[in-house]
One Martini backbone bead per residue (centre of mass of N, CA, C, O) as a GRO file, in nm:
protein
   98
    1UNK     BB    1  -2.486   1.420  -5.218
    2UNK     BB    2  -2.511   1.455  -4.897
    3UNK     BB    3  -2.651   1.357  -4.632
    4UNK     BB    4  -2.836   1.330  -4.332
    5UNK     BB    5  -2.745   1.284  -4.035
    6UNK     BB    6  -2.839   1.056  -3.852
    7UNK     BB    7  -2.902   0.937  -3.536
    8UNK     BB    8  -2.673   0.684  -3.550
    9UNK     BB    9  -2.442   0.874  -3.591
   10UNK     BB   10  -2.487   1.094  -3.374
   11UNK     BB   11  -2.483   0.861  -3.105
   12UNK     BB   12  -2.185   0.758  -3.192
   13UNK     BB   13  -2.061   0.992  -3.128
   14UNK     BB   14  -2.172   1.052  -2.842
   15UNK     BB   15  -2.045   0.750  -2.727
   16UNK     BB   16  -1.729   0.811  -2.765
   17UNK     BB   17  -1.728   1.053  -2.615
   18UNK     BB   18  -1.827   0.942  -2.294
   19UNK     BB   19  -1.598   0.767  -2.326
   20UNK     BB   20  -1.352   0.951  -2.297
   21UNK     BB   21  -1.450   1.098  -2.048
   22UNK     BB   22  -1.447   0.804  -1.924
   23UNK     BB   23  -1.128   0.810  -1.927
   24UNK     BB   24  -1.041   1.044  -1.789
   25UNK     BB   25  -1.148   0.997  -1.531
   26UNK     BB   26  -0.985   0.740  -1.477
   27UNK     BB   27  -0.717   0.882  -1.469
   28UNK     BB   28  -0.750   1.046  -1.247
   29UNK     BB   29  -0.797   0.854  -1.028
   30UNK     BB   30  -0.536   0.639  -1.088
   31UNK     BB   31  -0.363   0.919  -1.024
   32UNK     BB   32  -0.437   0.959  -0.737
   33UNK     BB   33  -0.415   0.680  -0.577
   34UNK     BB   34  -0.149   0.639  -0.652
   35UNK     BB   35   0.020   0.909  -0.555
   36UNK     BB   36  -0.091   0.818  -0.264
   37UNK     BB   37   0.089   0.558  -0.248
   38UNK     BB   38   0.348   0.688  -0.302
   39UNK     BB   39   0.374   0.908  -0.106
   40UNK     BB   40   0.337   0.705   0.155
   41UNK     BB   41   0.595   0.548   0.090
   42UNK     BB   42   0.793   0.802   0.092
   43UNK     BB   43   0.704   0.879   0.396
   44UNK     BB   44   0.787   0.625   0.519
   45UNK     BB   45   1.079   0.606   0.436
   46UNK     BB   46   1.150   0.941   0.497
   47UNK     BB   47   0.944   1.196   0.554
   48UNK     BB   48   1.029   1.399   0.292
   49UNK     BB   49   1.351   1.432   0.284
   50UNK     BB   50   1.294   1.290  -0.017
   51UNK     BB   51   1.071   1.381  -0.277
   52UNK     BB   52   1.029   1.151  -0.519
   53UNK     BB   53   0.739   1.169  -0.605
   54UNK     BB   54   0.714   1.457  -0.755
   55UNK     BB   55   0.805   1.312  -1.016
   56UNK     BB   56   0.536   1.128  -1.095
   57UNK     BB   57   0.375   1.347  -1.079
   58UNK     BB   58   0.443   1.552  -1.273
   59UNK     BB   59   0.461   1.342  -1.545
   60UNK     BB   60   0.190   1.249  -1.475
   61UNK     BB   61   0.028   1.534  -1.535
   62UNK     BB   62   0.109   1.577  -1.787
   63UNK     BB   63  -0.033   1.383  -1.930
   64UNK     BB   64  -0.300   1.454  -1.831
   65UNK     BB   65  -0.308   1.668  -1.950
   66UNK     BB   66  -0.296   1.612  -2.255
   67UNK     BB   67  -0.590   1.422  -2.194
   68UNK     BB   68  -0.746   1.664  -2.157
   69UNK     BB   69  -0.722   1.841  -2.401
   70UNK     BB   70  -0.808   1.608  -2.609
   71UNK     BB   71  -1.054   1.565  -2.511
   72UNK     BB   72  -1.182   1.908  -2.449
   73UNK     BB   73  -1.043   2.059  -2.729
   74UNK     BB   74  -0.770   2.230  -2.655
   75UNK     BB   75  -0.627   2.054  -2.883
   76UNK     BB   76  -0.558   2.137  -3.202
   77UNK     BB   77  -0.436   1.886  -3.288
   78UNK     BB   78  -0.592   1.648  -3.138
   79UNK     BB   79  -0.882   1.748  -3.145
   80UNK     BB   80  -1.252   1.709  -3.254
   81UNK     BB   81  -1.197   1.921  -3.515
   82UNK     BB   82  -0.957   1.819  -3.651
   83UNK     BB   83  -1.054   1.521  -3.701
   84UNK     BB   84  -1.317   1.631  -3.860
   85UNK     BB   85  -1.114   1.800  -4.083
   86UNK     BB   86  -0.935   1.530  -4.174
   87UNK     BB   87  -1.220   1.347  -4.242
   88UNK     BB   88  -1.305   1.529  -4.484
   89UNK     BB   89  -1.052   1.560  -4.667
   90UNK     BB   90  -1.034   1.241  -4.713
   91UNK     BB   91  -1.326   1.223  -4.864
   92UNK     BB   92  -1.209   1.433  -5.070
   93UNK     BB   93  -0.983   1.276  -5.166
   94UNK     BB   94  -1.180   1.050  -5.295
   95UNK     BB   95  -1.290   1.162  -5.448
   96UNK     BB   96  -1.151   1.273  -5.647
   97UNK     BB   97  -1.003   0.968  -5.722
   98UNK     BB   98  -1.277   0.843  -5.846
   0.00000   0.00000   0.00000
């Protein structure tokens, strides 16, 4: 029979979570000013004649949401239910081949 999750576990758990969201943070923030010095390079070199800054943010964007989706759990496939329920399963299957 499983044992009730300690409070060590528990922590360890929620200290994960903190660490994700706030790697998400980072991501944000690197995002933005990156991609303000690539604009302002942009704008330096030609004026916004030709938009090229528009390609590294759109792409790095896409990343972006990826990463909030799989952090903040919208997303079904890498989210952590999907996470804690292939963790289960595997357990369960290790029980059984024992």
């Amino acid at each position: 029979m499983e044992t009730e999750e300690t409070y060590q576990e528990r922590y360890t758990r929620a200290k994960a979570r903190v660490e994700d969201i706030r790697d998400f943070y980072s991501h944000v923030l690197i995002y933005i000013v990156v991609n303000i010095g690539i604009a302002s390079l942009n704008y330096y070199q030609n004026e916004w004649e030709t938009a090229w800054f528009l390609f590294t943010l759109g792409g790095w964007g896409i990343g972006l949401v990826s990463h909030a989706l799989g952090t903040f759990g919208a997303n079904p496939f890498t989210g952590k239910d999907w996470e804690e329920r292939k963790i289960q399963e595997l357990i369960k299957k290790e029980k059984n081949t024992n």
